[in-house]
C-alpha positions as CSV (number, residue, x, y, z in Angstrom):
1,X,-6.1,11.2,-4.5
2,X,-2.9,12.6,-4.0
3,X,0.5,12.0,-5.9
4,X,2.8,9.3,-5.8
5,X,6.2,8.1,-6.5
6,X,5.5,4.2,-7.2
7,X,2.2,2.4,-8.0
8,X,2.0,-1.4,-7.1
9,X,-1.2,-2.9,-8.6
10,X,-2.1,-6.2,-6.7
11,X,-5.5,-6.2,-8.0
12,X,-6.8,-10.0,-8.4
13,X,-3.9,-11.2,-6.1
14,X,-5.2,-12.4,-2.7
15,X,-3.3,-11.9,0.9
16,X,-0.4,-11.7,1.6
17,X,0.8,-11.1,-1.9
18,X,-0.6,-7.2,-2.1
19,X,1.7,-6.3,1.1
20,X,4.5,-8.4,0.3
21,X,4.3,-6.3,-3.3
22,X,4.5,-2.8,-1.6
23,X,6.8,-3.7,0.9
24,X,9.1,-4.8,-2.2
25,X,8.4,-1.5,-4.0
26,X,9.5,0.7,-1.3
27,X,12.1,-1.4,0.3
28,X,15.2,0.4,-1.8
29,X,13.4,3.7,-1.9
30,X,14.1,7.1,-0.1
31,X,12.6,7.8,3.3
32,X,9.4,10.2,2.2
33,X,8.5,7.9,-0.8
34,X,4.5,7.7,-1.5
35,X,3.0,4.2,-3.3
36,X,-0.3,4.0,-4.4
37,X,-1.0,0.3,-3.7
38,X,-4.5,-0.9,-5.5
39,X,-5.8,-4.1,-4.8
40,X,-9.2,-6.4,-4.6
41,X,-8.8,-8.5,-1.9
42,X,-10.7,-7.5,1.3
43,X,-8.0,-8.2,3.6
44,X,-5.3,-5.6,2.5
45,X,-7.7,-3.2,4.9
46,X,-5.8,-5.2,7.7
47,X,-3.0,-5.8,6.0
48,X,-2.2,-2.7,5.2
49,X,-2.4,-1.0,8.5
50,X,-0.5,-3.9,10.2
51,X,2.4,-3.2,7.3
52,X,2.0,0.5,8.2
53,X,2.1,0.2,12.0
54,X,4.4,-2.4,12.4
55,X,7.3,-0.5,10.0
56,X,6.7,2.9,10.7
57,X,5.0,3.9,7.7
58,X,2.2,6.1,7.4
59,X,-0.8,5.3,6.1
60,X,-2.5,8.2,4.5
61,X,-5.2,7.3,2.4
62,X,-7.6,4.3,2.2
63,X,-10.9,3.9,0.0
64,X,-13.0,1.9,-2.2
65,X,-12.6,2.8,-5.4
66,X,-15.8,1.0,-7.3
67,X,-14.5,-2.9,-7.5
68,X,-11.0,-2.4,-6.0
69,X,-9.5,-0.7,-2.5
70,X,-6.6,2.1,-3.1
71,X,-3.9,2.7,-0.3
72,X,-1.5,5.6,-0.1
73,X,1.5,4.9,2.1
74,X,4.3,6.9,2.8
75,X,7.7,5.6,3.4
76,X,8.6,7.1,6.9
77,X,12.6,5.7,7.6
């Protein structure tokens, strides 16, 4: 997994709550900025992406990591 500047750990927290974490964590942050989001609920796969896509962020890692799903996003304006 590659490095990162913030981690946001939404793991037993269930939609939209994971999202609405990261977007929080990168709001005030520097265009370029990478979070590692980690979370259990399913529907951050979607959530995620939609997040991504619809602010210009780019999404450049998703997996399952055992119990819980890890995101790497990076900040893009």
């Amino acid at each position: 997994m590659a490095e990162y500047d913030v981690k946001v750990d939404a793991r037993g927290l269930y939609c939209p709550i994971p999202v609405l974490r990261l977007a929080k964590a990168v709001r005030d942050r520097p265009a370029g900025t990478v979070a590692l989001l980690l979370a259990t609920d399913p529907a951050a796969v979607e959530d995620v992406e939609v997040f991504c896509r619809e602010r210009n962020h780019q999404l450049l890692d998703s997996r399952q990591e055992g119990t819980f799903l890890s995101f790497l996003v990076r900040k893009e304006s």
